[in-house]
Structures are given as C-alpha cells and as structure tokens.
C-alpha positions in Angstrom: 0.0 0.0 0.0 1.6 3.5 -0.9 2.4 5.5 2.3 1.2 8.9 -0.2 -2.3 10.1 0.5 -4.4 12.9 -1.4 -6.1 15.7 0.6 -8.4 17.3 -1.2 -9.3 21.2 0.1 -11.7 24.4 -0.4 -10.1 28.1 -0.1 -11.6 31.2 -0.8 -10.1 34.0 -3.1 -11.1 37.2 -1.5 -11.4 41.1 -3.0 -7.9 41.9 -2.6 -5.8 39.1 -4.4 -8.8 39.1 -7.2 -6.2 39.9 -9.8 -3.5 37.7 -8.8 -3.0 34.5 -11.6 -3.4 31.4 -11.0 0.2 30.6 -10.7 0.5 33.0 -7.8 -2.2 31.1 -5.9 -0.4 28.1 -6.9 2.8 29.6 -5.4 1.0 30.9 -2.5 0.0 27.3 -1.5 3.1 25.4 -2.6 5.0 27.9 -0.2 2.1 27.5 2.7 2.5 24.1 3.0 6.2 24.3 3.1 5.5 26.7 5.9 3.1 24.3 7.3 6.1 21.8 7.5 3.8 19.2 5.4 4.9 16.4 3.3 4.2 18.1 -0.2 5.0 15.2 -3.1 6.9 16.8 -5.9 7.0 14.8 -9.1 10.4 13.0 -10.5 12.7 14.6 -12.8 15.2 17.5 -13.6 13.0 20.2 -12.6 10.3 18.9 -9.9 6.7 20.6 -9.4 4.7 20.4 -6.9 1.9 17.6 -6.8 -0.9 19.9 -6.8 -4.4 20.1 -8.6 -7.1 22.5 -9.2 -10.1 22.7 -10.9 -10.4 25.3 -13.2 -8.3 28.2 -13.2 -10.6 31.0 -11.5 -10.9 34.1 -14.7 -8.9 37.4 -13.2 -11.4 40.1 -11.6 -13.3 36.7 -10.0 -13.4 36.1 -6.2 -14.1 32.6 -4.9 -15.6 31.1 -1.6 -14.8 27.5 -2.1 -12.1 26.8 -5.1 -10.9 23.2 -4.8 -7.4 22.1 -4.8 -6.1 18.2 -4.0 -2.7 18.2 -2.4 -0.8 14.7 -2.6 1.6 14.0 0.5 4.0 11.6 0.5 3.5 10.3 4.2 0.2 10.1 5.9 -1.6 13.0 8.0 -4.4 12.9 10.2 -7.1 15.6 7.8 -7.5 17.7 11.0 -4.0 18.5 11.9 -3.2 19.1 8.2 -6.1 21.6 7.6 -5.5 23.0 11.4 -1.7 23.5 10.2 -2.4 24.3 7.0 -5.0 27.5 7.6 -2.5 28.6 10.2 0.1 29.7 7.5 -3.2 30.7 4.9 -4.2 34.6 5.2 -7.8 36.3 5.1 -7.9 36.6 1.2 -6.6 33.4 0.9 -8.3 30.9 3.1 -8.5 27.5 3.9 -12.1 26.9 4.5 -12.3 22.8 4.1 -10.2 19.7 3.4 -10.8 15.9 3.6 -9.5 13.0 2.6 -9.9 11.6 -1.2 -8.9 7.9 -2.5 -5.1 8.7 -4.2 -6.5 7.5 -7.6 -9.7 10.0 -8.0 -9.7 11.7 -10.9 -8.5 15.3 -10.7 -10.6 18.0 -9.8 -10.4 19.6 -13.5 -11.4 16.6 -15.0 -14.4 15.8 -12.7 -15.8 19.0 -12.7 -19.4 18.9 -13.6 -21.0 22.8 -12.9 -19.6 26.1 -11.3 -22.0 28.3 -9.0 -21.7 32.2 -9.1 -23.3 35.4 -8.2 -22.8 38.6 -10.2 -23.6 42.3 -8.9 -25.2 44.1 -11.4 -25.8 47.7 -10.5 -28.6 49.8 -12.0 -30.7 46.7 -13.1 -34.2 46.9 -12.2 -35.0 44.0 -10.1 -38.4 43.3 -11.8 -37.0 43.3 -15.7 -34.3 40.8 -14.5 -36.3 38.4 -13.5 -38.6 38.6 -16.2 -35.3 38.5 -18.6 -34.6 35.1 -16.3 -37.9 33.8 -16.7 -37.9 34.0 -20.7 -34.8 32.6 -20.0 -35.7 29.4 -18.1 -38.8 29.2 -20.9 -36.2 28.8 -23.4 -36.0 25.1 -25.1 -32.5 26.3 -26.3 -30.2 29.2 -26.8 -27.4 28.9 -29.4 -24.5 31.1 -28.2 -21.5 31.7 -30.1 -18.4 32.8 -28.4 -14.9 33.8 -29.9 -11.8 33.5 -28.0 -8.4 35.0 -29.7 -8.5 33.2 -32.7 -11.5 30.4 -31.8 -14.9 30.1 -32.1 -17.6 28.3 -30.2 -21.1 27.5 -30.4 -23.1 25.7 -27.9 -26.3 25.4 -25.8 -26.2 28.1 -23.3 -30.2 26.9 -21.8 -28.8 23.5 -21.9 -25.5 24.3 -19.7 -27.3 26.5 -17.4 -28.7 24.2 -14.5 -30.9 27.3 -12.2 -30.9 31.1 -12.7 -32.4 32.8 -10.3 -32.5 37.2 -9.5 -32.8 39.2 -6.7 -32.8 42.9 -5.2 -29.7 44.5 -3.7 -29.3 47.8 -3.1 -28.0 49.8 -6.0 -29.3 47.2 -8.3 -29.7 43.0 -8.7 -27.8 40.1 -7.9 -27.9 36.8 -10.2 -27.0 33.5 -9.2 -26.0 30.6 -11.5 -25.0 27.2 -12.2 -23.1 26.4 -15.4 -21.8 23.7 -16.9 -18.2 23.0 -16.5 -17.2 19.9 -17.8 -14.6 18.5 -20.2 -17.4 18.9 -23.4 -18.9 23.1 -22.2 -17.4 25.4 -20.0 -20.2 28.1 -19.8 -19.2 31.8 -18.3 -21.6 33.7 -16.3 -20.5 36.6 -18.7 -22.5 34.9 -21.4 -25.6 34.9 -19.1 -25.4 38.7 -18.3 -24.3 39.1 -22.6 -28.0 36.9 -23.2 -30.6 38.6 -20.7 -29.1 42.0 -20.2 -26.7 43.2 -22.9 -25.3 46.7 -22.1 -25.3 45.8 -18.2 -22.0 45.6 -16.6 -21.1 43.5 -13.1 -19.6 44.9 -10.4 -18.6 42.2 -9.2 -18.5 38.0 -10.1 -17.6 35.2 -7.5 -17.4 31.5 -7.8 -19.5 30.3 -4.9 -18.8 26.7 -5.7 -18.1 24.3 -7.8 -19.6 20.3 -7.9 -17.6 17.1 -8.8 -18.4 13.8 -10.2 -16.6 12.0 -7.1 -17.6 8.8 -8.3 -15.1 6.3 -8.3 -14.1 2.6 -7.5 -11.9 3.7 -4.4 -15.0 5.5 -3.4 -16.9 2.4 -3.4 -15.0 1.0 -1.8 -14.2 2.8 1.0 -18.1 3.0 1.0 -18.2 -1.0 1.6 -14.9 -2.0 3.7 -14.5 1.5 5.5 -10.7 2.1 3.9 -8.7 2.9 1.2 -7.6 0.2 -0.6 
C-alpha cells in the first residue's frame, strides 16, 4: 500500500488578491505548505513541481468562496491537523475553508468538474425586468450562443448548460445566481448569461461560490463497503 495520501481542500479568493494569476495562488499554496512543515510530493525529474491540482483556473477580476485544490503527500496525515496546520500559515484573502480526505486514484478536480455556481452584482438593473429577462430565459428550449476567444470560435447550448438562474434585489441594483456547466465537453461563463438577458449591463462584481464534482469512483466504493482505502 503506498504510504502517499491525497487531501483534497476548499479556499476562498477574497477582494484583494482578485487579480493575482493562477500561478501566484499556486505559489501561494506550494510555499504555505512548506511553511506548514507538510509532506508536499513533488513529481520526478530535472526540474520537480509540486503535486498539486485545481479545478479550473478561477478568470482574473473573479473572487471565490470554495475553489478546490487536491494536495498529494508523501507520508500520511491525520485531515484535522493538516487543515489545522495548513490554515495557520493561509491569510484572510486566501483561506482555507475545508479539506478531507480523497482515495489517491480519483480523478482530478479539473477533469471531474461537472457545474460552477456564481453570483454577479449588477448595479442599475431593475430587479423586476431581470427576473422577467430570467424567466424568458428558463422558458427557453435552447439558446445557441456563439463565443470567440483569440482566434477560436464556439457555439453551444447556453439553456442546456445552465442548471438554475435565479435574480434578486440589492441595493443599488440586482444580484444573479447561477450554475453552469463545466465539464470537459462546455465550459459556460456567467458573462454569457449577463451578454443573453441584459446586454449593455455591466457586473460589479462576479464570484465563484462553488463548484460540484463527479466524485464517483471505484476507491470511493470501496471505502463506501470496507470502510478504507484500498
């Protein structure tokens, strides 16, 4: 049995590191668990990287309450002390809010991501014409949306990859919530949603609130029916 063993955590991304790249979280974390004095596994060869995964990369300008990222160790840790030691060396824009263990096989997070969760701020909307925009929405049997990126074009399903859509007063304006597909076939954007139901709008603000995983997986099942990893 390998001594390694995957922890698999949640960290938010808070206002003032919004603009920060994904590599400087990475490097954030890498060094934290350093700090921490935990077992980080590094791959093999001339130049080593740390064994750590995310889901997908959070856009710049986007704050996050529960970003996922599995850490591999190379000796075994009780969960509690490593999220205890962990969040001691995190700071308040970058938190640890979460972690658990996961079998070492699961997939990574990337690849098992099924939807992402977000809120955008959207001030000067009229609370009343955004839901009615969501609600001619939701009546939708399909939206084609076509997207360009650089020098690519997409076209999908934007009512298909849009699980709930719901709108609500705050002050100054409205606040929509979302979940979009984000899976290895459609990565929808909540920028496409606020494009579709109320071109000309700009957000104030978007954050991730969450993203779900497929965590199926034989290990899972296992552990579900003998009580370990094996």
């Amino acid at each position: 049995m390998s001594s390694q063993q995957r922890i698999r955590t949640w960290f938010r991304k808070g206002e003032r590191v919004r603009y920060i790249s994904h590599l400087d979280v990475l490097r954030f974390w890498e060094r934290a668990i350093r700090r921490a004095g935990l077992p980080l596994a590094y791959s093999q060869g001339f130049t080593p990287h740390p064994k750590l995964f995310f889901a997908s990369p959070l856009p710049l300008g986007f704050t996050a309450e529960q970003e996922v990222m599995d850490v591999i160790l190379e000796s075994r840790i009780d969960p509690a002390e490593f999220q205890a030691r962990l969040a001691a060396q995190a700071t308040g824009d970058l938190a640890l809010v979460g972690a658990r263990e996961v079998p070492l096989g699961a997939p990574q997070p990337q690849a098992a991501m099924l939807w992402s969760d977000y809120r955008a701020a959207i001030p000067g909307l009229d609370p009343a014409v955004a839901r009615a925009r969501v609600d001619e929405f939701l009546a939708l049997p399909a939206l084609e949306w076509r997207e360009e990126r650089g020098e690519r074009e997409r076209t999908y399903d934007l009512r298909a990859a849009t699980a709930w859509l719901t709108a609500r007063p705050i002050d100054g304006g409205t606040e929509l919530a979302m979940r979009l597909r984000t899976d290895q076939h459609i990565t929808a954007r909540p920028e496409a949603i606020l494009a579709a139901l109320v071109p000309g709008f700009e957000p104030q603000s978007f954050v991730r609130t969450g993203i779900v995983l497929d965590d199926r997986s034989p290990a899972r099942e296992l552990w579900r029916r003998h009580g370990q990893y094996l």
